[in-house]
Z-matrix of the N, CA and C atoms (Angstrom, degrees):
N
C 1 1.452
C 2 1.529 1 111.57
N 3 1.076 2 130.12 1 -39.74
C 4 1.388 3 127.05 2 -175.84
C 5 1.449 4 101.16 3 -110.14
N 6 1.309 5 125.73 4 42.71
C 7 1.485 6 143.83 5 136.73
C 8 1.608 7 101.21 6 -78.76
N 9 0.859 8 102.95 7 -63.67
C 10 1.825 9 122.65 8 -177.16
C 11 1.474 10 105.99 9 -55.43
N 12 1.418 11 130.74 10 -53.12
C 13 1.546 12 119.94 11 161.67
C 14 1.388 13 110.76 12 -47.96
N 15 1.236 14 100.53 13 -66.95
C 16 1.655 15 98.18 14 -161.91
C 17 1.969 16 107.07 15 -60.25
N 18 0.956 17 124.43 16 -5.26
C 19 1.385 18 122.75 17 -179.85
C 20 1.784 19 94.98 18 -90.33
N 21 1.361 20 114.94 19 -44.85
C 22 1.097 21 102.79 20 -174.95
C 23 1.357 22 121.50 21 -72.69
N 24 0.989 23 125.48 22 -31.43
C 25 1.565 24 138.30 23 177.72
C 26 1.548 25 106.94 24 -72.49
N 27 1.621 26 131.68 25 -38.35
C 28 1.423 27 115.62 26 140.93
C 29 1.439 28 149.65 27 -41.87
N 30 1.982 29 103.03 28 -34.44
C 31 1.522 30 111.28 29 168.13
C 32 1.315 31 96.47 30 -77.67
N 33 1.388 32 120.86 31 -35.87
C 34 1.581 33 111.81 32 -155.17
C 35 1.944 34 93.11 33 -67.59
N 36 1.106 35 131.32 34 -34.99
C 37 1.993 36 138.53 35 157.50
C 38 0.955 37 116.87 36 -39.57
N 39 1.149 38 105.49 37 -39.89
C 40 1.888 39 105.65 38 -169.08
C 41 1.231 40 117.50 39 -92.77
N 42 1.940 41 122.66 40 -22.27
C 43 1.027 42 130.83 41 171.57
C 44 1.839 43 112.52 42 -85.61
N 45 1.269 44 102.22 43 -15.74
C 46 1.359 45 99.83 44 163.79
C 47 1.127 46 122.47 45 -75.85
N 48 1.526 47 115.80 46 -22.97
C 49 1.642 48 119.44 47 -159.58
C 50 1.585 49 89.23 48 -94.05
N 51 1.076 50 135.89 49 -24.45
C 52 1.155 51 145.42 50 163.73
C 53 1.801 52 126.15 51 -50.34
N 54 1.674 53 95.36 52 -65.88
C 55 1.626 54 97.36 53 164.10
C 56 1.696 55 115.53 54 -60.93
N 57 1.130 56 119.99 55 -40.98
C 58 1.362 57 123.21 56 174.11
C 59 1.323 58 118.43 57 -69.83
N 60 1.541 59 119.47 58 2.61
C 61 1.878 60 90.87 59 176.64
C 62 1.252 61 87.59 60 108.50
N 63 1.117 62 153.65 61 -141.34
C 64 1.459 63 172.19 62 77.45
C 65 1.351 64 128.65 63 151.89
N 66 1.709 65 80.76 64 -30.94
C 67 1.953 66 94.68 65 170.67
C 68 1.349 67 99.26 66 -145.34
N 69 1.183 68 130.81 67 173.42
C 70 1.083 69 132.11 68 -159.59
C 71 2.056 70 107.54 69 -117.39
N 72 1.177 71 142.29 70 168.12
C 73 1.240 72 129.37 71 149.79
C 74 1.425 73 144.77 72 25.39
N 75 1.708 74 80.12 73 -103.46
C 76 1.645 75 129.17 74 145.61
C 77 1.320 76 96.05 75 -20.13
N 78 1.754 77 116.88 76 -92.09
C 79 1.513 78 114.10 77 -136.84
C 80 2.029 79 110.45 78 -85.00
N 81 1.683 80 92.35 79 -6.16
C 82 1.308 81 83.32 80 166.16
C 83 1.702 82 128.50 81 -104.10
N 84 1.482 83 102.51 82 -1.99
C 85 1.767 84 95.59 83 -167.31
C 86 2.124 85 67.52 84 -91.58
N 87 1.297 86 157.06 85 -39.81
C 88 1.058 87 118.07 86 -160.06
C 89 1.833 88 116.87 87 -81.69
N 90 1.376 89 105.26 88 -8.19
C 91 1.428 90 123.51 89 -177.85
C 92 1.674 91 102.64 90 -54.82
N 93 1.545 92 107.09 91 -53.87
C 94 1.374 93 128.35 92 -141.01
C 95 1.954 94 89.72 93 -98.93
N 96 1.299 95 106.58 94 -23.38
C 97 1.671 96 113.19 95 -175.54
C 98 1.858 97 104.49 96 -92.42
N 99 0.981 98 115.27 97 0.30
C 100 1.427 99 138.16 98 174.83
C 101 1.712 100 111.85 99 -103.42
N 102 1.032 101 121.22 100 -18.60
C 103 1.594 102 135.45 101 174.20
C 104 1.681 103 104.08 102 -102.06
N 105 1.133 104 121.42 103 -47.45
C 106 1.103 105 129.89 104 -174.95
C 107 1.456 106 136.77 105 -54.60
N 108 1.824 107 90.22 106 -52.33
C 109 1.523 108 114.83 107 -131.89
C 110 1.312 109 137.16 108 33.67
N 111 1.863 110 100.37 109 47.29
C 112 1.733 111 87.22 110 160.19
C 113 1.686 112 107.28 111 -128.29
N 114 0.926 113 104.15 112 -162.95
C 115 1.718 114 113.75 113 -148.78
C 116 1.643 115 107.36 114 -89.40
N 117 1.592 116 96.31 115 114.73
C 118 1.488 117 78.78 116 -158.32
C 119 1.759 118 104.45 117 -62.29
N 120 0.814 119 147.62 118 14.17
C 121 1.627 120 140.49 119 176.56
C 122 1.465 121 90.92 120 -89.41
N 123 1.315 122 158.83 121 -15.24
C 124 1.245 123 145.96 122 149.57
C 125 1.855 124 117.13 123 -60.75
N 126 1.402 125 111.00 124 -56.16
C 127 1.227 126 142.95 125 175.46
C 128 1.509 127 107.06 126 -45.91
N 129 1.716 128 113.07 127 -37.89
C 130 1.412 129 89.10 128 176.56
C 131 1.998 130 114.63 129 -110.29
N 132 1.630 131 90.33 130 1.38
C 133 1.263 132 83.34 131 142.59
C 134 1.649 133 153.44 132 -60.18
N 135 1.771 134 92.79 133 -43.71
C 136 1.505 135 104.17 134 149.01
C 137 1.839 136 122.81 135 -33.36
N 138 1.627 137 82.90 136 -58.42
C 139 1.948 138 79.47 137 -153.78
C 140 1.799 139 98.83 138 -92.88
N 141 1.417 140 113.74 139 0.78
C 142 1.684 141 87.15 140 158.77
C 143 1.147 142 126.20 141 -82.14
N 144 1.627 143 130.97 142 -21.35
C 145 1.533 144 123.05 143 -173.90
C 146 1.653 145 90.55 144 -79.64
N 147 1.240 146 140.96 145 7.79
C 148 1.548 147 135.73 146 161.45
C 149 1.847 148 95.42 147 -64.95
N 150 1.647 149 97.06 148 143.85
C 151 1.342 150 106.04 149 141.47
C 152 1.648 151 130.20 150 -100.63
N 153 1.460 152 90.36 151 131.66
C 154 1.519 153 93.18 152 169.09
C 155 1.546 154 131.64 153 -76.19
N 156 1.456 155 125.94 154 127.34
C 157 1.466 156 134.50 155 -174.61
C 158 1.562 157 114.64 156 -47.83
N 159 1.635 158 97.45 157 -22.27
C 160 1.419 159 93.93 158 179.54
C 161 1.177 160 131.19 159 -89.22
N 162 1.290 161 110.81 160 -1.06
C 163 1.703 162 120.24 161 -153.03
C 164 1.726 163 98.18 162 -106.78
N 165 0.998 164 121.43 163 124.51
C 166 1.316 165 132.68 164 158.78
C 167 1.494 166 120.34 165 -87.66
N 168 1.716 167 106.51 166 122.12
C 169 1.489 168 100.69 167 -168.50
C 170 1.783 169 93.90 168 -124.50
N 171 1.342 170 81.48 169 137.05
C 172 1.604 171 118.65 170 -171.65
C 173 1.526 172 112.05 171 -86.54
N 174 1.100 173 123.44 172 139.13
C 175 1.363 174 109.01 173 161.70
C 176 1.157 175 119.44 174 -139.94
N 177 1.071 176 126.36 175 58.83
C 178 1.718 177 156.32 176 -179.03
C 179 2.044 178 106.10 177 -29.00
N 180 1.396 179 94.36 178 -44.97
C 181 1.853 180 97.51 179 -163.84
C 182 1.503 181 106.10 180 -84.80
N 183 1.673 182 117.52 181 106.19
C 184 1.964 183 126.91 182 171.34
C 185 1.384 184 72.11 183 117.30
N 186 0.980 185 156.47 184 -20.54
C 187 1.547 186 140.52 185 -157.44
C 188 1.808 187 120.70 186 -69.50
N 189 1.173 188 121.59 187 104.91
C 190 1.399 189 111.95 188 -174.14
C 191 1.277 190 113.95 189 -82.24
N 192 0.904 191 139.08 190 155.58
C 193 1.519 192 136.36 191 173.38
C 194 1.515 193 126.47 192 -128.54
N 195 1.414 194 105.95 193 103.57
C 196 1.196 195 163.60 194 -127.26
C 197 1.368 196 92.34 195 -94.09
N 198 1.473 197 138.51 196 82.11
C 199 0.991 198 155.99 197 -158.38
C 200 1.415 199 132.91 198 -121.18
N 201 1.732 200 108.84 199 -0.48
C 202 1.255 201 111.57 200 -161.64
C 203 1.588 202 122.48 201 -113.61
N 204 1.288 203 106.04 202 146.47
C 205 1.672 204 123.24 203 -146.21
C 206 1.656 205 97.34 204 -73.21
């Protein structure tokens, strides 16, 4: 049983270090596919529909800009 915590509380690290910037893709779908055993081409399916904390999303196109005193 506390195989299973402690595994989870490692993905639950790695997916943070992930939303935050910290690691990239790469070093987390194989981090988390190394805890697992599953494939990281599933694994980073998981963590791309995540948003990352770091990323600022723009939405420039219909956008008026709202300028008035």
């Amino acid at each position: 049983m506390t195989d299973r915590i402690n595994t989870a509380e490692i993905i639950e690290d790695i997916v943070h270090g992930y939303k935050k910037g910290q690691t990239n893709i790469d070093e987390a779908s194989l981090a988390i596919s190394q805890c697992t055993n599953l494939q990281e081409e599933i694994v980073k399916c998981f963590l791309k529909v995540m948003k990352r904390s770091n990323i600022i999303e723009h939405s420039f196109a219909g956008e008026k800009n709202d300028t008035s005193i």
